[in-house]
Structures are given as C-alpha cells and as structure tokens.
N, C-alpha and C positions, 0 to 999 in steps of 0.2 A: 500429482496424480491422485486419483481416488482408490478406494476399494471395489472392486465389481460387486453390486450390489448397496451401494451408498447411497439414501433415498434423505435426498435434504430437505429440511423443515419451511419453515415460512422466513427463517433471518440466513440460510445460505443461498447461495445463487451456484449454480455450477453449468463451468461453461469452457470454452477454450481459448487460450490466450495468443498472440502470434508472437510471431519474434520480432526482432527489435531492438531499439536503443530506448531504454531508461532512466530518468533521474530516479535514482533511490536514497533515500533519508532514514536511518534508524530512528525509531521513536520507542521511547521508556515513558511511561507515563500515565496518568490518568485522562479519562475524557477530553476535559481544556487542554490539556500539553498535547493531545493527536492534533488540535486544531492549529496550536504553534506549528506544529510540523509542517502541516500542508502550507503553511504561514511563509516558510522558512523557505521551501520547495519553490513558490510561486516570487517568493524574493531574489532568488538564485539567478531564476530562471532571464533577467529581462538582459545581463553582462553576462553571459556561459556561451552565447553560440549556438545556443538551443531555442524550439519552442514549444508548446505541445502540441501533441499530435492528435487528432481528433480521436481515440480511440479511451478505451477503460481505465479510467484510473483503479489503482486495487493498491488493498494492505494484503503483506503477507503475514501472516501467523505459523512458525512452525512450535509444537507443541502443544502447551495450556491457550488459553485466547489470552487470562487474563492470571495471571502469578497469582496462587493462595496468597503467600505468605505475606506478598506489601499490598497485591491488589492493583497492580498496576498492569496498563498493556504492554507487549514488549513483541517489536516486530517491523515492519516495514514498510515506506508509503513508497509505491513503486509509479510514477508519473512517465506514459510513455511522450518521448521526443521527437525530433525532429530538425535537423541545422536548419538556420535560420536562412 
C-alpha cells in the first residue's frame, strides 16, 4: 500500500496486483546476482508443477531499495504461477 498522496517519479510504476500463487525467491545482491535470481526462478520452474502465468512479474522491496552499508539489493522476485 502507498501513502495517500504518493506521486511517483519516472523509475516507479504504481499499480494493483491480484491475488494469486507465486514463485518467490529472496535475492541479496548486487545488479548481476538479481539476474541469477530470476536465473534460479526460471530454472525451478520447468520440475515444480508450476508455470507462469501471464501476468506482472515484480520485486519486492521493503525499506531501503538498496543497503548503505554493503550496497547491495535485498528483497524479492515475486514470479506469478499457475499449475501446469
């Protein structure tokens, strides 16, 4: 949820999500290690029972986007699914 009044720039998107079944994958990392992740997700996916569903993929971010202290992103690639 936003704040009433939250007017996003040109790098957010704000929109509404449905409900659903998600593959989600923690990711800790910089730039290249996001792209392992979605790596990891899309590897998962073909033995799980799952497949995607045509709808939004999104990361979640709660807090900073991206940690001062190491610099890294730290948050969620949330892929929605679908049984095969």
């Amino acid at each position: 949820m936003i704040p009433a009044g939250f007017n996003p720039d040109g790098d957010v998107n704000v929109g509404e999500l449905k409900g659903g079944k998600y593959a989600v994958a923690h990711l800790v990392g910089e730039g290249p290690d996001v792209s392992a992740v979605y790596d990891g997700v899309f590897a998962w996916l073909p033995n799980s029972g799952y497949q995607p569903k045509n709808r939004c993929i999104f990361e979640l971010y709660r807090g900073e986007f991206v940690e001062a202290d190491t610099g890294n992103f730290k948050g969620n690639v949330c892929v929605p699914v679908r049984p095969l």
